[in-house]
PQR file with spaces between the fields and no chain letter, atoms N, CA, C, O and H, PARSE charges and radii, in Angstrom:
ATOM       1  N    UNK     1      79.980   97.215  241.434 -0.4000 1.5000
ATOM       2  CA   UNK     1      78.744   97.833  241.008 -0.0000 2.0000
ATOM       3  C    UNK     1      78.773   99.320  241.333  0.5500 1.7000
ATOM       4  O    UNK     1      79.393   99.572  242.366 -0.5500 1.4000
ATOM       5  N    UNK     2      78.192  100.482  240.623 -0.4000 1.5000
ATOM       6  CA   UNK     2      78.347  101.490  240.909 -0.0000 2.0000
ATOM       7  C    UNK     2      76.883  101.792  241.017  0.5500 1.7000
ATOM       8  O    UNK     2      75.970  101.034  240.689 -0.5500 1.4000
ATOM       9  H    UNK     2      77.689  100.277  239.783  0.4000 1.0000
ATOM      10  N    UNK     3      76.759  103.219  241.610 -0.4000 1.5000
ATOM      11  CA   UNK     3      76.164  103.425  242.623 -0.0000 2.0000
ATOM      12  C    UNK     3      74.862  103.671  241.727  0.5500 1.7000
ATOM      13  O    UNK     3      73.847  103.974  242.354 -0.5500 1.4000
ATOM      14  H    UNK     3      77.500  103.835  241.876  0.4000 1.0000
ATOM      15  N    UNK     4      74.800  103.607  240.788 -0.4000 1.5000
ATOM      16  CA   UNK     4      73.280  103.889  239.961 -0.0000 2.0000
ATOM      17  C    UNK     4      72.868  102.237  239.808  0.5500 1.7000
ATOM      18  O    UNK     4      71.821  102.016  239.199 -0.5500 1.4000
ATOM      19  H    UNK     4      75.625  103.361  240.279  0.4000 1.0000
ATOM      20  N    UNK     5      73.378  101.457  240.154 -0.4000 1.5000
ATOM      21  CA   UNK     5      73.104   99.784  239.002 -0.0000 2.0000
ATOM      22  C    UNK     5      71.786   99.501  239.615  0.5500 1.7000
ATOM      23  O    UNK     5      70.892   99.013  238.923 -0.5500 1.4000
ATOM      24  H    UNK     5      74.228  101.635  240.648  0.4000 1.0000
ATOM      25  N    UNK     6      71.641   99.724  240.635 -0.4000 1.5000
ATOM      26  CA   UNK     6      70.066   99.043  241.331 -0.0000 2.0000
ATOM      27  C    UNK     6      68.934   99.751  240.695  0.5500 1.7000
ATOM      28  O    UNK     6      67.842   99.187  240.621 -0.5500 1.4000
ATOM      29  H    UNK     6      72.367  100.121  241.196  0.4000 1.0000
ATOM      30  N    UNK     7      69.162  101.299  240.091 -0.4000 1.5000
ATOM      31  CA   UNK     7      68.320  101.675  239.979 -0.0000 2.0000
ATOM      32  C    UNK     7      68.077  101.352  238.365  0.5500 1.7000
ATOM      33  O    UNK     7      66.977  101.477  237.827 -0.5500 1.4000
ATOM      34  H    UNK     7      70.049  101.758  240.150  0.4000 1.0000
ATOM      35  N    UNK     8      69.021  101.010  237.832 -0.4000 1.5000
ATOM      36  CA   UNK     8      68.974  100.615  235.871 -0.0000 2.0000
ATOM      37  C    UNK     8      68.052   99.142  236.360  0.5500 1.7000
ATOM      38  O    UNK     8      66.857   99.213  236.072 -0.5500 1.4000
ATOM      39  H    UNK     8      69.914  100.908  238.269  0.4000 1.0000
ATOM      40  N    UNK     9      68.430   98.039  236.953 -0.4000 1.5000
ATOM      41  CA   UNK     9      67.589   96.852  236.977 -0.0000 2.0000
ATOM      42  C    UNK     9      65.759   97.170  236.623  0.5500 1.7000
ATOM      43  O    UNK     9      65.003   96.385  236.051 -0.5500 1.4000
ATOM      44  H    UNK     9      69.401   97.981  237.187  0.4000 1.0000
ATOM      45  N    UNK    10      65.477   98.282  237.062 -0.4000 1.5000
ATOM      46  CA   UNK    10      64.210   98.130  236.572 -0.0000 2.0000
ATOM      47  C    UNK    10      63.910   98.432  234.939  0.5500 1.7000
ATOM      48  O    UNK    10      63.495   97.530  234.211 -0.5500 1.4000
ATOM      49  H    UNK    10      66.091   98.919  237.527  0.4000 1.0000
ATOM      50  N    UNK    11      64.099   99.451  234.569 -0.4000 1.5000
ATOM      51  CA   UNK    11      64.076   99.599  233.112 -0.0000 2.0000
ATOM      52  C    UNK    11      64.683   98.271  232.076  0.5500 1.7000
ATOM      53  O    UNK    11      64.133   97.849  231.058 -0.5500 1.4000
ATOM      54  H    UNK    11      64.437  100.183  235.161  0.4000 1.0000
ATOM      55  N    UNK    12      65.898   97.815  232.657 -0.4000 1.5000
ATOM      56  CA   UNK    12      66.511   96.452  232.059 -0.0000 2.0000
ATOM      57  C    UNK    12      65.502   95.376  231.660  0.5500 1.7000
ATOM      58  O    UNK    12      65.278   94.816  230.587 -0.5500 1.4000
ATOM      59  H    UNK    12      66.344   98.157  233.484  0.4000 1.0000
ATOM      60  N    UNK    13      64.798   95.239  233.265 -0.4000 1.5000
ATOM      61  CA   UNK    13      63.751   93.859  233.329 -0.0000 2.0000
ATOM      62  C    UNK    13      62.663   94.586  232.182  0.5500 1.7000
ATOM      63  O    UNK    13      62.284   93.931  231.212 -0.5500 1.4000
ATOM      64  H    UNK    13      64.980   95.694  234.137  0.4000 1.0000
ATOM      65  N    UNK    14      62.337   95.612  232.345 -0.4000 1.5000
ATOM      66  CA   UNK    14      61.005   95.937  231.323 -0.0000 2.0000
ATOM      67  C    UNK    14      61.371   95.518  230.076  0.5500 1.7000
ATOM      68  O    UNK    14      60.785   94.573  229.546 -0.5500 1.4000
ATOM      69  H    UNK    14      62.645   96.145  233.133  0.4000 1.0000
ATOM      70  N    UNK    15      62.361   96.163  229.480 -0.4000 1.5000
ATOM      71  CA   UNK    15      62.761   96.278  228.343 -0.0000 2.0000
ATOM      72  C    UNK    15      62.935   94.520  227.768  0.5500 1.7000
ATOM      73  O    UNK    15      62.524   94.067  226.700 -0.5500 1.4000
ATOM      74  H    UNK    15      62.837   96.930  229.910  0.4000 1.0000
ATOM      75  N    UNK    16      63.690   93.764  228.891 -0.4000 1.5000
ATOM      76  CA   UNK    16      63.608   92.111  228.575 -0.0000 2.0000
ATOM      77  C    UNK    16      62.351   91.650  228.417  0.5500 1.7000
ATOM      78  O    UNK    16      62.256   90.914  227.435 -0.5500 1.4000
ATOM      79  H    UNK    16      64.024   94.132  229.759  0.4000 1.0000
ATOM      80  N    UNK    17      61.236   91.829  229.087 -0.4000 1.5000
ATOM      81  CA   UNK    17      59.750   91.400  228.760 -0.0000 2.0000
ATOM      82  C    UNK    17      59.213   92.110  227.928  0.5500 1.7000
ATOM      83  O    UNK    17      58.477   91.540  227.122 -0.5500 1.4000
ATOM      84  H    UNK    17      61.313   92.427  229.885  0.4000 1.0000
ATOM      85  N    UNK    18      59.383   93.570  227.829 -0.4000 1.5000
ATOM      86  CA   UNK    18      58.568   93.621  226.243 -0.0000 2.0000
ATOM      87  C    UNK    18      59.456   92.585  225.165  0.5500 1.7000
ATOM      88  O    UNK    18      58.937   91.646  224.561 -0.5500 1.4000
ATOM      89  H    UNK    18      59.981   94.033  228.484  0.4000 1.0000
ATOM      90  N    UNK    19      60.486   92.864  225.098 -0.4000 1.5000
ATOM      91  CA   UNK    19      61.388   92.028  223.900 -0.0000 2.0000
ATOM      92  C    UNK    19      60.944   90.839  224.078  0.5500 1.7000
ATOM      93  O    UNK    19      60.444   90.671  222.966 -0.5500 1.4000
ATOM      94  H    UNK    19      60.908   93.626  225.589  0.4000 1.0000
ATOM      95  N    UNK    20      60.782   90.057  224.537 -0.4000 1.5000
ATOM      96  CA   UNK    20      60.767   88.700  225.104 -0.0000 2.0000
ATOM      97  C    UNK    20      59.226   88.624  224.378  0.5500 1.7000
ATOM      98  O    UNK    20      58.878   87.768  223.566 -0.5500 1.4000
ATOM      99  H    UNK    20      61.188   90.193  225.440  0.4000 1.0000
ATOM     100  N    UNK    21      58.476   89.647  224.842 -0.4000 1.5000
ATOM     101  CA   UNK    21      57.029   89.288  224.510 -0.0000 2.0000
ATOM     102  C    UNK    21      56.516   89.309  223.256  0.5500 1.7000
ATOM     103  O    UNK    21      55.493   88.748  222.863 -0.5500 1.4000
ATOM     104  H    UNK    21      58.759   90.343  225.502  0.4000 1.0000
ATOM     105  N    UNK    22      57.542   90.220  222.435 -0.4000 1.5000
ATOM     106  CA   UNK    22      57.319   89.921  220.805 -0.0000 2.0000
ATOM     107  C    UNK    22      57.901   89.215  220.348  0.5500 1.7000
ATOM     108  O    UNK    22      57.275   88.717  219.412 -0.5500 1.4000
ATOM     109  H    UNK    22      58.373   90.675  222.755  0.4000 1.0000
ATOM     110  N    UNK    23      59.027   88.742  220.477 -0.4000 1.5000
ATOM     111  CA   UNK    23      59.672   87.733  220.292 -0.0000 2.0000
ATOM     112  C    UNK    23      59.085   86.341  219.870  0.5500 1.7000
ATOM     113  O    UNK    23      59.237   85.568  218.924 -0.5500 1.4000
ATOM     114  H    UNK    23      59.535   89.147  221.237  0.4000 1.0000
ATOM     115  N    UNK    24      58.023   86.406  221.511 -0.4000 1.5000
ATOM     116  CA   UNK    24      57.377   84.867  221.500 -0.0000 2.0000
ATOM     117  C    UNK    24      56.138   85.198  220.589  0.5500 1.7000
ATOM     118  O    UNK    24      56.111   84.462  219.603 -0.5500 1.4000
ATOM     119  H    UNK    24      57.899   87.033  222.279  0.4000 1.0000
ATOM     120  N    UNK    25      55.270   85.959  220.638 -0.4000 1.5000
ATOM     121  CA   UNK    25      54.350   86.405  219.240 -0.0000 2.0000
ATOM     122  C    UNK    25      55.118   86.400  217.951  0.5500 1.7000
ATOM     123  O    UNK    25      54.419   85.888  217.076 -0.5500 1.4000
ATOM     124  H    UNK    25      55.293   86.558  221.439  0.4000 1.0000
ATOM     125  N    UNK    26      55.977   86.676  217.623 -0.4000 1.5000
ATOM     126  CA   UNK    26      56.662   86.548  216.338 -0.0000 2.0000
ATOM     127  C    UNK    26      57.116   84.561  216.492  0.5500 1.7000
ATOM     128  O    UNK    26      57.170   83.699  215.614 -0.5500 1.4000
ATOM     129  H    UNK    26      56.545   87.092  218.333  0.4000 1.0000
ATOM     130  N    UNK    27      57.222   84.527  217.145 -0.4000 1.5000
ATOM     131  CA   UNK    27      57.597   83.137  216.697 -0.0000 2.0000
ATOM     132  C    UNK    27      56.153   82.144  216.596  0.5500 1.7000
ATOM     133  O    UNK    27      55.873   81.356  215.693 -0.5500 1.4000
ATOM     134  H    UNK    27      57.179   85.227  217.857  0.4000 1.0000
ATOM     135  N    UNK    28      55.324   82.479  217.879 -0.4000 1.5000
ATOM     136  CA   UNK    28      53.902   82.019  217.626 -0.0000 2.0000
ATOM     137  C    UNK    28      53.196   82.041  215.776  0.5500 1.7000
ATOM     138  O    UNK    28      52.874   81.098  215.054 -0.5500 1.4000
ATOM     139  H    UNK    28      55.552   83.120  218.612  0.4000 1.0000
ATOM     140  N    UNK    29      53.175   83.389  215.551 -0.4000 1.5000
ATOM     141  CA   UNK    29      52.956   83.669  214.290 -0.0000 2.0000
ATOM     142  C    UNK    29      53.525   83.085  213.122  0.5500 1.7000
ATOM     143  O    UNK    29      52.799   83.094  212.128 -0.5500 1.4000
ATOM     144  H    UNK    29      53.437   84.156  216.137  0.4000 1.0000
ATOM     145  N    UNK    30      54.742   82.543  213.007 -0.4000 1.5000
ATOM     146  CA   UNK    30      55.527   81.769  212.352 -0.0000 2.0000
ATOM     147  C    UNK    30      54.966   80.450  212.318  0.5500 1.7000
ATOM     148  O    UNK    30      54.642   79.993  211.222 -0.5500 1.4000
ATOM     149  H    UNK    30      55.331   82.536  213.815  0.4000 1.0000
ATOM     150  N    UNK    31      54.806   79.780  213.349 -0.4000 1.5000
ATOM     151  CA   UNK    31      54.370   78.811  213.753 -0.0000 2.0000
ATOM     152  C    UNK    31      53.145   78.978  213.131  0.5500 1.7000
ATOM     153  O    UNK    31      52.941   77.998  212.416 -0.5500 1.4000
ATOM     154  H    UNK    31      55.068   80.151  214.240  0.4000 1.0000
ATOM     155  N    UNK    32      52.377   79.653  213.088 -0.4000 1.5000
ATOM     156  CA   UNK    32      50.989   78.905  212.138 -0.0000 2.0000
ATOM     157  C    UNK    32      50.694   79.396  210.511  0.5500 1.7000
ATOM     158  O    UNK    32      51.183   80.151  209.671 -0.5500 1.4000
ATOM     159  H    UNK    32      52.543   80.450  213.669  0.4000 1.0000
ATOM     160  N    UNK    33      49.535   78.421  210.663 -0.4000 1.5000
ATOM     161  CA   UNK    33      49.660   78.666  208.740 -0.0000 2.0000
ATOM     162  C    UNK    33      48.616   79.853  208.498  0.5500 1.7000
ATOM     163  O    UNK    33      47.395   79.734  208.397 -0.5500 1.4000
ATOM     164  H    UNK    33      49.137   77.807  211.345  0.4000 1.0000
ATOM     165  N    UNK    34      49.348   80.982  208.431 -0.4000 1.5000
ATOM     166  CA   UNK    34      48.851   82.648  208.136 -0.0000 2.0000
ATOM     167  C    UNK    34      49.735   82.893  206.663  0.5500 1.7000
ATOM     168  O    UNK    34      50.705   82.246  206.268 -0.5500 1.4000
ATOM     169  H    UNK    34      50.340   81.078  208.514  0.4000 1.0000
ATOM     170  N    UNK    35      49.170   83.847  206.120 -0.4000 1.5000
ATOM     171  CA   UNK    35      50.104   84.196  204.812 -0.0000 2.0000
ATOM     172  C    UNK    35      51.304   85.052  205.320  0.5500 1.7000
ATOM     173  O    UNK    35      51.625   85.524  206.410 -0.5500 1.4000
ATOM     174  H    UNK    35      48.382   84.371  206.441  0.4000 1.0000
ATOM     175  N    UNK    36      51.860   85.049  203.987 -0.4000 1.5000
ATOM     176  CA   UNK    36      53.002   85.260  203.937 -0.0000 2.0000
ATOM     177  C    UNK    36      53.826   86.775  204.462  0.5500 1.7000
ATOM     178  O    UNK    36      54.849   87.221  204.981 -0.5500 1.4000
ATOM     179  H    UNK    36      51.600   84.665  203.101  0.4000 1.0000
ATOM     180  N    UNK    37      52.093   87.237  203.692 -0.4000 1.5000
ATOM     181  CA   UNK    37      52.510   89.039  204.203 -0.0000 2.0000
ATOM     182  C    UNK    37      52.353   89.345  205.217  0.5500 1.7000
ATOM     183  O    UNK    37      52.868   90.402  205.581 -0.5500 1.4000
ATOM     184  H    UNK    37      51.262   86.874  203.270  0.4000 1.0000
ATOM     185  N    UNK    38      51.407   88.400  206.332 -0.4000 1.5000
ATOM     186  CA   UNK    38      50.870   88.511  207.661 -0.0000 2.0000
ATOM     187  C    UNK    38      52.284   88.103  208.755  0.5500 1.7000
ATOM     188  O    UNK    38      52.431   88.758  209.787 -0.5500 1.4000
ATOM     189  H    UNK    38      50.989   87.541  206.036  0.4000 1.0000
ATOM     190  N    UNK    39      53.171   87.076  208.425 -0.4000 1.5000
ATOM     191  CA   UNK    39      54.756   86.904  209.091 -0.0000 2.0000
ATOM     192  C    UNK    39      55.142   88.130  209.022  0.5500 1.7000
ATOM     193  O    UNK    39      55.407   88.821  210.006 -0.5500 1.4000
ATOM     194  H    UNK    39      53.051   86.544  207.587  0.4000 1.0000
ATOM     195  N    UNK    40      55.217   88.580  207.567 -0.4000 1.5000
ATOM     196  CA   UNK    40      56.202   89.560  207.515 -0.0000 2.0000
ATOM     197  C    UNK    40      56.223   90.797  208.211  0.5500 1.7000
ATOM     198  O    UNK    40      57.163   91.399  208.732 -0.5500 1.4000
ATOM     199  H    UNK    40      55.001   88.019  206.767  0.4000 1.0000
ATOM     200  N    UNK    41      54.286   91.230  208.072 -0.4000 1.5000
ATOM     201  CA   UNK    41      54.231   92.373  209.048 -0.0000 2.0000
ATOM     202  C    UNK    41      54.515   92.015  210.206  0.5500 1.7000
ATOM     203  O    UNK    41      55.537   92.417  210.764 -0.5500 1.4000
ATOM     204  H    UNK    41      53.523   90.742  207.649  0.4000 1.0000
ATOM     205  N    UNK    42      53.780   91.313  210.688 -0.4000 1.5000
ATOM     206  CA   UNK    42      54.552   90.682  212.527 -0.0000 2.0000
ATOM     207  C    UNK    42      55.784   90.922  212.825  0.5500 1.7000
ATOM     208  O    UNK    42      56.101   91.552  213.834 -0.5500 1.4000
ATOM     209  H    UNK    42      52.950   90.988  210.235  0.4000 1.0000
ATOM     210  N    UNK    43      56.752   90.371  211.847 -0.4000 1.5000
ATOM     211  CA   UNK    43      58.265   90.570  212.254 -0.0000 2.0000
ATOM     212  C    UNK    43      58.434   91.524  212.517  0.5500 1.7000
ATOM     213  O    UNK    43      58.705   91.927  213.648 -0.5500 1.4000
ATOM     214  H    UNK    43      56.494   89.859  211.027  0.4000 1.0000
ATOM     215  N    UNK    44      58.256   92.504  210.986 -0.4000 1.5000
ATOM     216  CA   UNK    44      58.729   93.628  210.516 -0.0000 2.0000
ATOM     217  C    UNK    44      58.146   95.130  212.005  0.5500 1.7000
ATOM     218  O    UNK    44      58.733   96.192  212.210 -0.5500 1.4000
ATOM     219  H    UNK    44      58.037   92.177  210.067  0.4000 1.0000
ATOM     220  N    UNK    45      57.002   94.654  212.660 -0.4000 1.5000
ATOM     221  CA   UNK    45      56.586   95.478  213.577 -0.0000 2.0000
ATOM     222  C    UNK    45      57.233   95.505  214.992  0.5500 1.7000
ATOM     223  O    UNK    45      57.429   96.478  215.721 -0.5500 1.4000
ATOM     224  H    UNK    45      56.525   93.792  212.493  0.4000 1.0000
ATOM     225  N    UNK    46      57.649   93.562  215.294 -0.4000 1.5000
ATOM     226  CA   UNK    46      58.020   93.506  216.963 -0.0000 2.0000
ATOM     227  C    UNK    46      59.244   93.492  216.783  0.5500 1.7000
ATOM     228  O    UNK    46      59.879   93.084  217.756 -0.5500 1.4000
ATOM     229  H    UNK    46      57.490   92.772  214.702  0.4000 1.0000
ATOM     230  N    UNK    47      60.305   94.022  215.186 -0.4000 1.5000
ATOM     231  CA   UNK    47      61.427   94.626  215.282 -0.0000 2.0000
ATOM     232  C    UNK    47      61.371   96.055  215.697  0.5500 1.7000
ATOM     233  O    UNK    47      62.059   96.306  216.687 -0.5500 1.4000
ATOM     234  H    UNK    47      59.790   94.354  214.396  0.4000 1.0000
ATOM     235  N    UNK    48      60.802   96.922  215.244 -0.4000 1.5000
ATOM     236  CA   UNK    48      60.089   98.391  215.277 -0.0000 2.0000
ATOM     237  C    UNK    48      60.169   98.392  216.796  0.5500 1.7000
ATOM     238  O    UNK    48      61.100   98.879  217.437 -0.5500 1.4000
ATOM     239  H    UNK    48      60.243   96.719  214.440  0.4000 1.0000
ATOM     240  N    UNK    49      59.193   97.850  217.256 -0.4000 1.5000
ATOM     241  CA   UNK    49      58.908   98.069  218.411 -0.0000 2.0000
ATOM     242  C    UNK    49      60.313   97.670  219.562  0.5500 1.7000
ATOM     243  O    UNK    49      60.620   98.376  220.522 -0.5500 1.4000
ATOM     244  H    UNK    49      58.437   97.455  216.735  0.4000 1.0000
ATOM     245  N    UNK    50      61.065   96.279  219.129 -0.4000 1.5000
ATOM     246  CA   UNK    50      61.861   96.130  220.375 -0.0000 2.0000
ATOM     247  C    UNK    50      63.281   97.425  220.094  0.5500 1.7000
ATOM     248  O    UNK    50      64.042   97.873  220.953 -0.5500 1.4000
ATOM     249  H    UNK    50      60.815   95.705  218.349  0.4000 1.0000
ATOM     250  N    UNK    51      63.233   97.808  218.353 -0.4000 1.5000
ATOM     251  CA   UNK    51      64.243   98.561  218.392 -0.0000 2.0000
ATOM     252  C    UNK    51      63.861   99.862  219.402  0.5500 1.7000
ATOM     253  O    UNK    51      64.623  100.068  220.347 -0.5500 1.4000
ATOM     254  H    UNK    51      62.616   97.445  217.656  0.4000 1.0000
ATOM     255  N    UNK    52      62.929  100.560  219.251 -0.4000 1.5000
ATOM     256  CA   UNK    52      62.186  101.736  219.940 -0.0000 2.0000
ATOM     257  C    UNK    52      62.182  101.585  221.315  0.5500 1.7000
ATOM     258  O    UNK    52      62.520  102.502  222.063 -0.5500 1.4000
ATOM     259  H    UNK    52      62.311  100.392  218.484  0.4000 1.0000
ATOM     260  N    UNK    53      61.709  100.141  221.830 -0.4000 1.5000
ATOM     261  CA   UNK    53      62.507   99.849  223.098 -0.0000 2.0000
ATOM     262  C    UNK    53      63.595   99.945  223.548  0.5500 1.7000
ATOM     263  O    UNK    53      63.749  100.478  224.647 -0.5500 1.4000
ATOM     264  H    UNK    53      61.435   99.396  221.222  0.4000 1.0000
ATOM     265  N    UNK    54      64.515   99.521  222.921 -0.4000 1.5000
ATOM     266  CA   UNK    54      65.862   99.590  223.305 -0.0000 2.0000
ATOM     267  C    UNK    54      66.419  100.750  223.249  0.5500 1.7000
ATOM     268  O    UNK    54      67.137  101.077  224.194 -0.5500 1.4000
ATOM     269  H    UNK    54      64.390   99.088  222.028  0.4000 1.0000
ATOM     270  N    UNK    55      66.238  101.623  222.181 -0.4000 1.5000
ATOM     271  CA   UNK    55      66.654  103.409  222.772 -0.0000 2.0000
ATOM     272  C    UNK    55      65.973  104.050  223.592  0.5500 1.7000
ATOM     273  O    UNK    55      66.387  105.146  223.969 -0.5500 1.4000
ATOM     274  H    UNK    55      65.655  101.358  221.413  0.4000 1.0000
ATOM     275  N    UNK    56      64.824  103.555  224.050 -0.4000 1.5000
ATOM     276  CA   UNK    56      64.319  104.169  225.015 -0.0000 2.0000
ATOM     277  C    UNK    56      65.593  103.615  226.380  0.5500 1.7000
ATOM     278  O    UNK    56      66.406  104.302  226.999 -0.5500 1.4000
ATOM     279  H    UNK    56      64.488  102.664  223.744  0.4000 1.0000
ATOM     280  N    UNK    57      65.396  102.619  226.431 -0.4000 1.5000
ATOM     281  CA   UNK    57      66.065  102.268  227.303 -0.0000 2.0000
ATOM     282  C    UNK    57      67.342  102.858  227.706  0.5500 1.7000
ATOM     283  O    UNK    57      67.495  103.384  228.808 -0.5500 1.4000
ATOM     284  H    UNK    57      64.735  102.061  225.928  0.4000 1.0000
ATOM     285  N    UNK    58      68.503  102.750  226.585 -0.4000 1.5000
ATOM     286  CA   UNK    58      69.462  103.422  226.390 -0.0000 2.0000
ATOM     287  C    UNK    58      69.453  104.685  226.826  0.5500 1.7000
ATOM     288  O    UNK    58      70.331  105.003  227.628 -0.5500 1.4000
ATOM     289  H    UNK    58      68.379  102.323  225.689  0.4000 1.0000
ATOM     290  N    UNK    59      68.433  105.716  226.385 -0.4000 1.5000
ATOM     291  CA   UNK    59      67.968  106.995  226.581 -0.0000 2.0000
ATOM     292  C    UNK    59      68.152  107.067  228.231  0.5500 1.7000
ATOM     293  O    UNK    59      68.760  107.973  228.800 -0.5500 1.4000
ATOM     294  H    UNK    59      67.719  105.458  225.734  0.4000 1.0000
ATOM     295  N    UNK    60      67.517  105.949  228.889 -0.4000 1.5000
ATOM     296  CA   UNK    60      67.269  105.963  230.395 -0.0000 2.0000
ATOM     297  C    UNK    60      68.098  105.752  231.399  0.5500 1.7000
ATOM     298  O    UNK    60      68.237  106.387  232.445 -0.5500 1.4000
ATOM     299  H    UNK    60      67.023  105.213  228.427  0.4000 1.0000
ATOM     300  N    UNK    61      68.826  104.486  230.868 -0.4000 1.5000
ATOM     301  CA   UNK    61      70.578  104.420  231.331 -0.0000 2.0000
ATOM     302  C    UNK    61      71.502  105.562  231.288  0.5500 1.7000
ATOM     303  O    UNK    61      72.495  105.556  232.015 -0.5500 1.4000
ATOM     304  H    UNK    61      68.714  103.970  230.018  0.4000 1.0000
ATOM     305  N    UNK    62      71.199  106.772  230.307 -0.4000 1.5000
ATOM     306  CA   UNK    62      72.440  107.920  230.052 -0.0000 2.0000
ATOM     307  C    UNK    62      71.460  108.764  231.190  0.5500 1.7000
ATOM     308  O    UNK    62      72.151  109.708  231.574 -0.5500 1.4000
ATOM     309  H    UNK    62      70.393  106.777  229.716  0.4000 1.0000
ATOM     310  N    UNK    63      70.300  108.793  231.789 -0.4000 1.5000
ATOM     311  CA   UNK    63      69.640  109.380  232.403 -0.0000 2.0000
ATOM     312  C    UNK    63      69.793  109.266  233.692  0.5500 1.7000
ATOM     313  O    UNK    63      69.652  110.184  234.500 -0.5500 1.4000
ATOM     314  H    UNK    63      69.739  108.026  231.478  0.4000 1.0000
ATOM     315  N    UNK    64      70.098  108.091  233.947 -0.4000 1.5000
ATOM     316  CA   UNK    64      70.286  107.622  235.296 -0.0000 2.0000
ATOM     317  C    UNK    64      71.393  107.835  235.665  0.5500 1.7000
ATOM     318  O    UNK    64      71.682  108.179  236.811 -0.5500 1.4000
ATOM     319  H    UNK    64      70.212  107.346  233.291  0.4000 1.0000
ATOM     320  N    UNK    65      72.379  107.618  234.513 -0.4000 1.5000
ATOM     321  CA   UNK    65      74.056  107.886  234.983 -0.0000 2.0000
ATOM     322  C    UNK    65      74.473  109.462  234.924  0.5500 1.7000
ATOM     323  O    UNK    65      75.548  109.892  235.343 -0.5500 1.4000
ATOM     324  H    UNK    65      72.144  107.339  233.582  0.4000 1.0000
ATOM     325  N    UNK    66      73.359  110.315  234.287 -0.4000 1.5000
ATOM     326  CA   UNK    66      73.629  111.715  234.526 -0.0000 2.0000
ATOM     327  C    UNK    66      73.036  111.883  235.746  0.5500 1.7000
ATOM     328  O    UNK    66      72.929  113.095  235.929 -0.5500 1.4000
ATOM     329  H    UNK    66      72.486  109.966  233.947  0.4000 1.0000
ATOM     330  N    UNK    67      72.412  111.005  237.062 -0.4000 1.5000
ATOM     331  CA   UNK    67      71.764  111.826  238.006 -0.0000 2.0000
ATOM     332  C    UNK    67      70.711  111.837  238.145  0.5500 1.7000
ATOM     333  O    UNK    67      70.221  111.763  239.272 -0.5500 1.4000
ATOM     334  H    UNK    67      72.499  110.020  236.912  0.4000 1.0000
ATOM     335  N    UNK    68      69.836  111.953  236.822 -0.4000 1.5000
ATOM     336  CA   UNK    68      68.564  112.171  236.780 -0.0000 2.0000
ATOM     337  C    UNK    68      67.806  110.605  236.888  0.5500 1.7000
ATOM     338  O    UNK    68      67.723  109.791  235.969 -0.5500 1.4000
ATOM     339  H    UNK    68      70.234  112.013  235.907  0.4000 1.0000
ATOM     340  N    UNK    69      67.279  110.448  238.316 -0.4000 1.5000
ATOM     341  CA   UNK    69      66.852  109.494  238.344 -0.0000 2.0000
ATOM     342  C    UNK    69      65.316  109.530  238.379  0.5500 1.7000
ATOM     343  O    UNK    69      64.739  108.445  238.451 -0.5500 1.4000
ATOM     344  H    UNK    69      67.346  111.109  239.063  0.4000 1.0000
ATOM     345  N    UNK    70      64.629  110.602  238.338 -0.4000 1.5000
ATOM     346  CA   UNK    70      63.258  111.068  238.775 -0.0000 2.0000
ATOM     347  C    UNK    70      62.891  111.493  236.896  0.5500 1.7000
ATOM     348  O    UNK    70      63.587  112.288  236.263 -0.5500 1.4000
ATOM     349  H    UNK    70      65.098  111.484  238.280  0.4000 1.0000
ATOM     350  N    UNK    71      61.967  110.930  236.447 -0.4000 1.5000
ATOM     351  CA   UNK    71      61.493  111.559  235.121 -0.0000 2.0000
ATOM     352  C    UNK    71      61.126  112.760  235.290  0.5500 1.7000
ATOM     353  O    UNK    71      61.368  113.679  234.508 -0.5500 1.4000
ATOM     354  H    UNK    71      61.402  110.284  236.960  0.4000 1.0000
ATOM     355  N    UNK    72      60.203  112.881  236.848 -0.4000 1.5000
ATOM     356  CA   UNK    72      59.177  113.646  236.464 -0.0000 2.0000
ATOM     357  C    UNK    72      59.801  115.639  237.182  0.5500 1.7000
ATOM     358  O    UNK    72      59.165  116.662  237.435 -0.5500 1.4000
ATOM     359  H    UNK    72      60.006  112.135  237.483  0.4000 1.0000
ATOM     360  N    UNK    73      61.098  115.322  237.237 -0.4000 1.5000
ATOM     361  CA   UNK    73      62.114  116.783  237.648 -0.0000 2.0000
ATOM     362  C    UNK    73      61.739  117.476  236.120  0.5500 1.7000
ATOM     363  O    UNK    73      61.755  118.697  235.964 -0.5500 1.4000
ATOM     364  H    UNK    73      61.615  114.491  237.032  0.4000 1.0000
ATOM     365  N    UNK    74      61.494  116.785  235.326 -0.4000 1.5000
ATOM     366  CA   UNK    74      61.679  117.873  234.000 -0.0000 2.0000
ATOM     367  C    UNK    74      60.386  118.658  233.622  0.5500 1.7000
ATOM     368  O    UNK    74      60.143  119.363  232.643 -0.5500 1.4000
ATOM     369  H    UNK    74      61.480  115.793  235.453  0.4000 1.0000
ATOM     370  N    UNK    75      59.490  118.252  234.909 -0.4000 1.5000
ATOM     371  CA   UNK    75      57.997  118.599  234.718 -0.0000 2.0000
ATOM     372  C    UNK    75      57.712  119.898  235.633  0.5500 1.7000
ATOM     373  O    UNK    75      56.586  120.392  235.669 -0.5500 1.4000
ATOM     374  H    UNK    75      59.687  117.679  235.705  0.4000 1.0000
């Protein structure tokens, strides 16, 4: 393990529960009888959203491994 990994575990776990949490709303939504266009936006949004998650994330991992472990140094 190198010397940043403890500090990525937190952003990791976030990023797994938002995903996780649309995930299970997108599948909830599937699961009932809503129209057709109403699935589609659902999907089409808690993709949006977990993609936007995940570069954030990414964003935060190249952040952490440059050093910058404090957001708020850029303030």
């Amino acid at each position: 393990m190198d010397r940043h990994s403890r500090k990525k575990r937190g952003p990791v776990i976030a990023a797994i529960c938002i995903a996780g949490y649309y995930a299970a709303g997108t599948v909830l939504v599937s699961a009932l009888n809503v129209p057709g266009i109403v699935k589609i936006a659902v999907v089409a949004a808690s993709v949006a959203i977990t993609a936007v998650t995940i570069a954030v994330l990414v964003e935060r991992i190249k952040e952490i491994d440059g050093g910058e472990e404090d957001d708020l140094g850029k303030y």
